[in-house]
N, CA, C and O atoms as a DFTB+ gen file, in Angstrom:
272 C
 N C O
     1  1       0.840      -1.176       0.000
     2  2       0.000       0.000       0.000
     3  2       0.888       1.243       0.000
     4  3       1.969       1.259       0.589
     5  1       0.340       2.415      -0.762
     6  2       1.912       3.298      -1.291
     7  2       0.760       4.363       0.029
     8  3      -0.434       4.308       0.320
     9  1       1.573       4.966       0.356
    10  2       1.054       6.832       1.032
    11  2       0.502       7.414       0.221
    12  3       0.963       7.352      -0.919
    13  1      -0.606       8.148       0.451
    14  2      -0.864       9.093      -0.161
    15  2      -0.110      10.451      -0.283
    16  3       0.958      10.568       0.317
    17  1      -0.614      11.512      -1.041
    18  2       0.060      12.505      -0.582
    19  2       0.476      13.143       0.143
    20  3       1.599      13.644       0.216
    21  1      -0.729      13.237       1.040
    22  2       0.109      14.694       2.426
    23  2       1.022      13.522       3.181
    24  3       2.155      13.737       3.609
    25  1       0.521      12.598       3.244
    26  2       1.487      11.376       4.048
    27  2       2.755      11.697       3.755
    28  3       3.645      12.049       4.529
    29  1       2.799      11.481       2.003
    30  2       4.475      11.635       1.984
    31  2       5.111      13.175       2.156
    32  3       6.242      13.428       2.571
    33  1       4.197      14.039       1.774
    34  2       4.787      15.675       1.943
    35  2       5.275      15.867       3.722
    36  3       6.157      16.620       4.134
    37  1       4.458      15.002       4.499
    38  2       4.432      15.250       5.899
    39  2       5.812      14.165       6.647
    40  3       6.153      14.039       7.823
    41  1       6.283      13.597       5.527
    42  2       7.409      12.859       6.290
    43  2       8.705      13.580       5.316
    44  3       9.749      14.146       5.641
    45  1       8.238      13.337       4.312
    46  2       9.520      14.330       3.545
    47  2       9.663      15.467       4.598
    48  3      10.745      15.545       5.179
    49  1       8.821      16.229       4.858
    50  2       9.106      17.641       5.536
    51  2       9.910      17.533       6.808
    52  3      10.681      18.297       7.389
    53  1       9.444      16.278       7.043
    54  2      10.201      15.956       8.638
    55  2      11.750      15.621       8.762
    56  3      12.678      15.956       9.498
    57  1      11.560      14.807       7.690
    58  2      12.769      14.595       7.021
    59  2      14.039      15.835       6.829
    60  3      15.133      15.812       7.393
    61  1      13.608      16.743       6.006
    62  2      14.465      17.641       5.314
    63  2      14.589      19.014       6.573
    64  3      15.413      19.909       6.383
    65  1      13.572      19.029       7.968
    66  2      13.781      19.567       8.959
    67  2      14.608      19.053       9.483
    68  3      15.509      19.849       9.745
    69  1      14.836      17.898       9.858
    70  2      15.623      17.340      10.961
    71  2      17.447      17.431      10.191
    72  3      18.538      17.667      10.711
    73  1      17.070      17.144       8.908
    74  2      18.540      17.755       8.404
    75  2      19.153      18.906       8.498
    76  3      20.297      19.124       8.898
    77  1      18.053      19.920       7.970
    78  2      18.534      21.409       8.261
    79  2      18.737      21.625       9.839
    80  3      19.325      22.691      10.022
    81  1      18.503      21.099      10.783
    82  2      18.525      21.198      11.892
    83  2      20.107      20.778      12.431
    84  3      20.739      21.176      13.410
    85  1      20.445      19.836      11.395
    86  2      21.537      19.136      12.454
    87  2      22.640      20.190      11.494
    88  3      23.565      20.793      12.038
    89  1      22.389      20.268      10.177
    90  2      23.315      21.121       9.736
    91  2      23.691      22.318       9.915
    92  3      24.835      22.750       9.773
    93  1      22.397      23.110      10.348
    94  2      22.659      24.076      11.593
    95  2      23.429      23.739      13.139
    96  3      23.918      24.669      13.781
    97  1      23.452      22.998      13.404
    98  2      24.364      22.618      14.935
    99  2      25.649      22.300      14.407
   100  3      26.685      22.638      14.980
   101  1      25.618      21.581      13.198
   102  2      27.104      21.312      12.611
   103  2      27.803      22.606      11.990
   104  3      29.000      22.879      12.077
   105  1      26.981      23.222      11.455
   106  2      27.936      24.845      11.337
   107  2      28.262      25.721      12.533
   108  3      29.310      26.367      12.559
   109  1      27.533      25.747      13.349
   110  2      27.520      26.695      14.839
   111  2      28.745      25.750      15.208
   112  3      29.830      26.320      15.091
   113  1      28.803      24.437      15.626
   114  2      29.927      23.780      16.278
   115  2      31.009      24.060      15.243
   116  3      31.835      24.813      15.758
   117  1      31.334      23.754      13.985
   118  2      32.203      23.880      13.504
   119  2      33.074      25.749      13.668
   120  3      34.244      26.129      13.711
   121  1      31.550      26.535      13.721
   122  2      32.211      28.081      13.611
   123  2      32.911      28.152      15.071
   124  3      33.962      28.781      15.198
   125  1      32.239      27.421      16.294
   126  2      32.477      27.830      17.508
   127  2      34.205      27.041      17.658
   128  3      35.165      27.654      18.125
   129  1      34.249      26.022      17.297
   130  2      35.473      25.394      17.375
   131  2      36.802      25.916      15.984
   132  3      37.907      25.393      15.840
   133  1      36.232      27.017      15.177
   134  2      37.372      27.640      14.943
   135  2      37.478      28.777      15.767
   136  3      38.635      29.161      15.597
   137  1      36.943      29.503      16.535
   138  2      37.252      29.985      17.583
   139  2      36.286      31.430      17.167
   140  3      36.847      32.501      17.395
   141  1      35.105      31.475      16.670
   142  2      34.471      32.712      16.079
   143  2      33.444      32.872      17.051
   144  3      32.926      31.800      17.361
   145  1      32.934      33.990      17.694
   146  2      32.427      34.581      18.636
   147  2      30.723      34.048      18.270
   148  3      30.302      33.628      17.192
   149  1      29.814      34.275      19.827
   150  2      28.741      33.515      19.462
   151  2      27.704      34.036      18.315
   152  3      26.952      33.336      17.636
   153  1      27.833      35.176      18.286
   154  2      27.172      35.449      17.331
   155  2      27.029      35.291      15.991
   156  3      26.103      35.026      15.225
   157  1      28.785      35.640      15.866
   158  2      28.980      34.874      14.392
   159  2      28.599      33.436      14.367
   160  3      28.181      32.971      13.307
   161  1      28.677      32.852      15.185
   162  2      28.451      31.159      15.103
   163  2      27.055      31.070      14.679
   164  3      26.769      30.338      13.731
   165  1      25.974      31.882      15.415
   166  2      24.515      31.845      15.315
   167  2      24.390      32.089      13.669
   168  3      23.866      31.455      12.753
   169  1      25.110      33.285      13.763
   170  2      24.982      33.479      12.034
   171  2      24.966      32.911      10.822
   172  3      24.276      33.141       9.829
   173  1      26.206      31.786      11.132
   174  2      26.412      30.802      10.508
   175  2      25.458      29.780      10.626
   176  3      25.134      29.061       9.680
   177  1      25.062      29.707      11.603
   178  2      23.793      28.336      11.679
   179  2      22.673      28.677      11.081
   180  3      21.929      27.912      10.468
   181  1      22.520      29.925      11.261
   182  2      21.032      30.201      10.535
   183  2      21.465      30.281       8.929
   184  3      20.712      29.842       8.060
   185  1      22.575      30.800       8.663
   186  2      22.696      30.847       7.114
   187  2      22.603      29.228       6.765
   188  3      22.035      29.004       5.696
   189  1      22.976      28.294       7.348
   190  2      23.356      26.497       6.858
   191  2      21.815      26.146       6.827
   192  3      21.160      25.519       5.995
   193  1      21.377      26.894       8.272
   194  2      19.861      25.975       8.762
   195  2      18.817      26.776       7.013
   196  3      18.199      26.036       6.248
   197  1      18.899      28.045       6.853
   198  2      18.040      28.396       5.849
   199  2      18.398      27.789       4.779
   200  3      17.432      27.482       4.081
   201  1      19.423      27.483       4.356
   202  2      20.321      27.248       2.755
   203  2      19.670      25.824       3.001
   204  3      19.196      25.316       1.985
   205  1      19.580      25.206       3.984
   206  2      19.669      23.593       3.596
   207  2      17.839      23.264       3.160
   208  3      17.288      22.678       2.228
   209  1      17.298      24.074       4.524
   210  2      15.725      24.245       4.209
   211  2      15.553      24.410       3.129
   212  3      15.014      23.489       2.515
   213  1      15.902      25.570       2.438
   214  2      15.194      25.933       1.034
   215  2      15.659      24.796      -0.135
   216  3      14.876      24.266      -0.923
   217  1      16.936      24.577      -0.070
   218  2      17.062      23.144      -1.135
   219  2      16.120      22.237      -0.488
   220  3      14.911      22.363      -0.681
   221  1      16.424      21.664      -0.009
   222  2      15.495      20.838       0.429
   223  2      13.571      20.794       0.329
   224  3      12.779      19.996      -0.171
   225  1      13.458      21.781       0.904
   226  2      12.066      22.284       0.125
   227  2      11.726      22.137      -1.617
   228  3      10.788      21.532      -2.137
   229  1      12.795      22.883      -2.259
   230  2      12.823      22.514      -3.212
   231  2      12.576      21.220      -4.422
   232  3      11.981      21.163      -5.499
   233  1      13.522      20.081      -3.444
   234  2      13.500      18.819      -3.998
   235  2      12.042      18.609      -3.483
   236  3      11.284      18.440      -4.439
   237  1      11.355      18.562      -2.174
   238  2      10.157      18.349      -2.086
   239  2       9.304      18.624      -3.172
   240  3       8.868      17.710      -3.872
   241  1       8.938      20.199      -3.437
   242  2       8.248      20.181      -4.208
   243  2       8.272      19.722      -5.785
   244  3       7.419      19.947      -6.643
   245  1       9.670      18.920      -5.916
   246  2       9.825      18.892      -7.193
   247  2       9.540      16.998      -7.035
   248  3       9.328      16.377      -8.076
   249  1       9.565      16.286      -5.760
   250  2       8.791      14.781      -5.807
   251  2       7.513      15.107      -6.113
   252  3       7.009      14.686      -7.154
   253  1       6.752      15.985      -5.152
   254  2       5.422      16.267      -4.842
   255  2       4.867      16.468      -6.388
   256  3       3.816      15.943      -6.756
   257  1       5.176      16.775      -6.712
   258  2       4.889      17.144      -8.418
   259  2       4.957      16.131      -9.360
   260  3       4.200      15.940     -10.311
   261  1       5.741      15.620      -9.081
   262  2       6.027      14.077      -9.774
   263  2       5.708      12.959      -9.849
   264  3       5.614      12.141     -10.764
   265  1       5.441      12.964      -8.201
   266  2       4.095      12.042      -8.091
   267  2       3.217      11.700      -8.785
   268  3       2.570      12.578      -9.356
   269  1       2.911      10.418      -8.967
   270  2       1.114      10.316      -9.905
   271  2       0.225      10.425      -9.351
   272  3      -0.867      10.364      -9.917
């Protein structure tokens, strides 16, 4: 039995959050352990955490579409 749609939009999404999420902690740790102040670190996480969201979104809507 395949998912329907929102099924799969609603795990994809979960999916491509929990990535942007960790890739945000992996840029903040990486900025904080070259030795860059917290803010810049935040900065950096939110630039990784948005950049990864929006690709990611992207590929979503481009399964979601593809779908039959």
């Amino acid at each position: 039995m395949y998912p329907d749609r929102t099924t799969m939009v609603l795990i994809l999404f979960s999916i491509v959050l929990s990535l942007s999420l960790a890739a945000g902690i992996a840029a903040a740790a990486l900025a904080r352990w070259d030795s860059s102040s917290i803010p810049t670190a935040l900065a950096r996480a939110g630039v990784a955490f948005g950049s990864t969201l929006s690709l990611g979104m992207a590929l979503v809507a481009l399964v979601v579409a593809a779908w039959p």
